[in-house]
Phi, psi and omega in degrees: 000321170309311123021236173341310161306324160290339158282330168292324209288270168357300206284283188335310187305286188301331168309290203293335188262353165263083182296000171261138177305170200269312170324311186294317180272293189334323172272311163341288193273013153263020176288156187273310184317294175302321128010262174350299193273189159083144173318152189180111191086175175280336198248352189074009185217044209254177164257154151144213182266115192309160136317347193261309170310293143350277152344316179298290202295313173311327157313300185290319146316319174287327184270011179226029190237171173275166162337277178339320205280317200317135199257196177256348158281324187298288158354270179344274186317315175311328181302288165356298181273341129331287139342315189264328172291305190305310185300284173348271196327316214279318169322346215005007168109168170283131158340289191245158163068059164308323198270353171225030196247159183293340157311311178272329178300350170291316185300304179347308187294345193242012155083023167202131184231134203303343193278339178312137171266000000 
């Protein structure tokens, strides 16, 4: 039973920190923008797909799957993006030009985006 309240908790935890629709991060991350940011590689600057986009598509697979279904990696990531949201959030951004900066576009790519109310 503990088990399980804590997976509730964990799910609640990921509602509240993604705030993007599973369409909405889906049209996102075919963006040049979402693209753009995130970690890549050993060194964070290699080619190929950031950890944070990666992250995205996982996200969305998560968000379209039931409760019932959700596996125990899945658990795991939703924790992951929790974390990575919450830490983001608490940086609080660049001062100016918020709405175009690689700060939110990272979060984004983690399925939450700070312009949101």
């Amino acid at each position: 039973m503990a088990e399980q309240d804590a997976r509730e908790t964990l799910h609640a935890d990921f509602d509240r920190a993604v705030n993007m629709s599973p369409a909405t991060l889906e049209k996102w991350l075919d963006t040049p923008e979402s693209k753009e940011v995130g970690w890549k590689g050993e060194d964070g600057h290699g080619s190929g797909e950031s950890v944070g986009h990666h992250s995205g598509t996982l996200i969305v697979a998560i968000k379209r799957k039931k409760k019932a279904d959700l596996t125990d990696d899945d658990y795991a990531h939703m924790k992951k993006v929790i974390g990575y949201v919450h830490r983001h959030l608490a940086q609080g951004g660049p001062a100016e030009d918020k709405e175009h900066s690689r700060w939110r576009y990272s979060l984004m790519n983690w399925g939450h985006d700070p312009a949101k109310a």
